[in-house]
C-alpha positions as CSV (number, residue, x, y, z in Angstrom):
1,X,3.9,-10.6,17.9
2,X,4.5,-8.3,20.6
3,X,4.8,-4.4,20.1
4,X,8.1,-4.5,21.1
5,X,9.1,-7.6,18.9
6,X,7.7,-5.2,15.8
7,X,9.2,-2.2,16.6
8,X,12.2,-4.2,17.3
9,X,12.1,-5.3,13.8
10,X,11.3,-2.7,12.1
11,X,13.9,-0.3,13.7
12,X,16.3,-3.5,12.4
13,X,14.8,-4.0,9.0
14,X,13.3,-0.3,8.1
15,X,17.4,1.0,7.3
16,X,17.5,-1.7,4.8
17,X,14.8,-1.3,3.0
18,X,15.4,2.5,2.6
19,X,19.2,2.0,1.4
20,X,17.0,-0.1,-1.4
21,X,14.8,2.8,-2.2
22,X,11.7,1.2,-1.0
23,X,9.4,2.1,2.2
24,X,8.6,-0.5,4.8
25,X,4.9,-0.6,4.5
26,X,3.8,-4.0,7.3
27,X,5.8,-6.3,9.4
28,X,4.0,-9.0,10.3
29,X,5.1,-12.7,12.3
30,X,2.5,-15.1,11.8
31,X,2.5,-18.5,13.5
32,X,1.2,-21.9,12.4
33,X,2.0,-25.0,14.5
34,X,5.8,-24.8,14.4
35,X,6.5,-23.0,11.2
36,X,6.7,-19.0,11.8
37,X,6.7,-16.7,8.5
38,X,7.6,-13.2,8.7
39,X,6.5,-11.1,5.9
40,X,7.4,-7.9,4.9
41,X,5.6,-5.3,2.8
42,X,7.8,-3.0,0.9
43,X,6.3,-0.3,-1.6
44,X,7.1,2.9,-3.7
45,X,6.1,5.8,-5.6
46,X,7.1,4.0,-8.5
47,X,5.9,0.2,-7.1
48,X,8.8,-2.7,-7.0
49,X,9.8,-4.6,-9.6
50,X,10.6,-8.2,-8.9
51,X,14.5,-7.6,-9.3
52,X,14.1,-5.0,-6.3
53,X,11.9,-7.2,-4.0
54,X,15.0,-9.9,-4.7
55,X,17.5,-7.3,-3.7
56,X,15.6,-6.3,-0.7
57,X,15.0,-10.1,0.1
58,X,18.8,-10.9,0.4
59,X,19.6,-8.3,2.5
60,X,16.9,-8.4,5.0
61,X,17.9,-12.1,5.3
62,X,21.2,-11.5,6.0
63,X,20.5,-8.8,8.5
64,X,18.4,-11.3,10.0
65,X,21.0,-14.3,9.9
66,X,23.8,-12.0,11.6
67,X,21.3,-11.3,14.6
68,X,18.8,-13.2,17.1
69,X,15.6,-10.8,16.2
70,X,13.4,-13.7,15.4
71,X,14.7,-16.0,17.7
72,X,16.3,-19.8,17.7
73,X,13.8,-21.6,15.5
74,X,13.4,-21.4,12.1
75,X,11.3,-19.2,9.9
76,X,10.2,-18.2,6.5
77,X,11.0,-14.5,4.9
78,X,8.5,-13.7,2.3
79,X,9.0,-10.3,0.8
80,X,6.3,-8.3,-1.5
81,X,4.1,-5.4,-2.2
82,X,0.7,-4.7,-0.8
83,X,-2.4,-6.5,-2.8
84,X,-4.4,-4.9,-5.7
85,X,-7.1,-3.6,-3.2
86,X,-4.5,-2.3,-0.9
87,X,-5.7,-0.4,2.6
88,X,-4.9,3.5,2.1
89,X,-3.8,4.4,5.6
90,X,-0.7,7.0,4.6
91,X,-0.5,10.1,2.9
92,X,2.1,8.7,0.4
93,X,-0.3,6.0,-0.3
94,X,-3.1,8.1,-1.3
95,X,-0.6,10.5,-3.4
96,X,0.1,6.3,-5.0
97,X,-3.4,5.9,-5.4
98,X,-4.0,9.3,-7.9
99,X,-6.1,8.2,-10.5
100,X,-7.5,5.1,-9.0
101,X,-10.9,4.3,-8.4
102,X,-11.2,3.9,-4.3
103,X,-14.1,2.8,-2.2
104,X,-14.4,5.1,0.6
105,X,-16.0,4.4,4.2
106,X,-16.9,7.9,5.6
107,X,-16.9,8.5,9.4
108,X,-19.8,10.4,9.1
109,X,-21.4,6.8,8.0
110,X,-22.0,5.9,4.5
111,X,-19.6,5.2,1.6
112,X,-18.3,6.6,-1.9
113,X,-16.7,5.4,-5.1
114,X,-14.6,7.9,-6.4
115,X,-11.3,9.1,-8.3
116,X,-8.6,10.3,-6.4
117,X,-8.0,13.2,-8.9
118,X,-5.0,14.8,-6.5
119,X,-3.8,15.1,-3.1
120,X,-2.6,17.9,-0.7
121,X,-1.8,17.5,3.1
122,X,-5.3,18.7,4.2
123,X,-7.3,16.3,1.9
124,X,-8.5,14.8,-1.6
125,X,-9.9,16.2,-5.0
126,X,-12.1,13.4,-5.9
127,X,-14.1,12.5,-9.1
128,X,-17.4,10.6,-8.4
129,X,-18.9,8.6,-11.3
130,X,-22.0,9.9,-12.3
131,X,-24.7,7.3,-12.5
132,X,-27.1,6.2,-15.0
133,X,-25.9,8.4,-18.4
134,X,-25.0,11.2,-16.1
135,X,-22.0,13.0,-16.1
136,X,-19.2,13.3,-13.0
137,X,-18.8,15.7,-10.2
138,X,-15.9,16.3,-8.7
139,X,-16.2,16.7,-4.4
140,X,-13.3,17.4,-1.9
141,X,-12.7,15.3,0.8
142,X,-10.5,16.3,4.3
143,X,-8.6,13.4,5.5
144,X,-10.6,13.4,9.1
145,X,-13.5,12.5,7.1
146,X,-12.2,9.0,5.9
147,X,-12.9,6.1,8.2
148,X,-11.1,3.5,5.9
149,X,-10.0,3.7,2.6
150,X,-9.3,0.9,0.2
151,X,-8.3,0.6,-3.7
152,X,-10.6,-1.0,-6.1
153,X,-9.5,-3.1,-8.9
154,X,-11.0,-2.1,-12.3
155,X,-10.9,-4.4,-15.2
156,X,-11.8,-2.3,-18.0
157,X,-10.8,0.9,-17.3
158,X,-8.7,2.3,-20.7
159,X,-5.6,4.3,-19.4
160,X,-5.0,7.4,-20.8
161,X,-2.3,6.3,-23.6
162,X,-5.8,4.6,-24.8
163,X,-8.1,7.4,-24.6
164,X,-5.4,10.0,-26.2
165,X,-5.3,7.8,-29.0
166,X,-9.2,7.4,-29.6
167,X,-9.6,11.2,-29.5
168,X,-6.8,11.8,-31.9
């Protein structure tokens, strides 16, 4: 798809999506023999529930249907949220990801696992695990530091309703 097809796009679909309460996160055309599929990534500070990503669905296709921005032939809409082990690459997405475990590739070279504990515009406050019995350390990190940043999906991590409970 062609910068100016996307901007194009979003510029048309973006307003919508807004109205809905939701950001545009991706726009992306993808291309398979004849079929074309245009998906959209829509997030928030609070996520999307499926009754939002239906809302947002119906309009975006009927922005669509009233204009030519994806052409004569048909197409597929799919509408949803970013994966589990979503890509950090905004600010609001790393305010999202407080509290969640995130595996870090520094531009320096090298990597880190560690907590987002909070986020400010020059940076993170980060908890690293502390391996083998010991305990954690907490490190700053300044956004010009991070090459790429991606969530990690933990299965048995106990929220903190759970650990309240246990100490009580």
């Amino acid at each position: 798809m062609s910068t100016t097809h996307s901007e194009r796009l979003r510029e048309l679909l973006e307003p919508l999506v807004s109205s809905q309460g939701l950001d545009l996160e991706e726009i992306a055309v993808d291309s398979v023999g004849r079929k074309r599929v245009l998906r959209v990534v829509v997030d928030s500070d609070t996520g999307a529930d499926l009754d939002q990503i239906a809302d947002v669905s119906r309009a975006l296709s009927a922005k669509l249907d009233e204009t030519d921005a994806m052409g004569e032939g048909e197409y597929t809409l799919e509408v949803g949220t970013p994966g589990a082990e979503r890509l950090l690459t905004e600010h609001r997405h790393y305010v999202r990801a407080t509290d969640r475990l995130v595996k870090f590739q520094l531009a320096e070279g090298g990597e880190l696992v560690a907590r987002i504990l909070g986020v400010d515009d020059e940076g993170l406050d980060l908890e690293v695990p502390g391996v083998k019995g010991r305990r954690a350390t907490t490190r700053r990190i300044a956004f010009p530091e991070i090459e790429k940043a991606r969530v990690q999906v933990e299965f048995s991590r106990k929220d903190k309703h759970e650990e309240n409970a246990e100490e009580a």
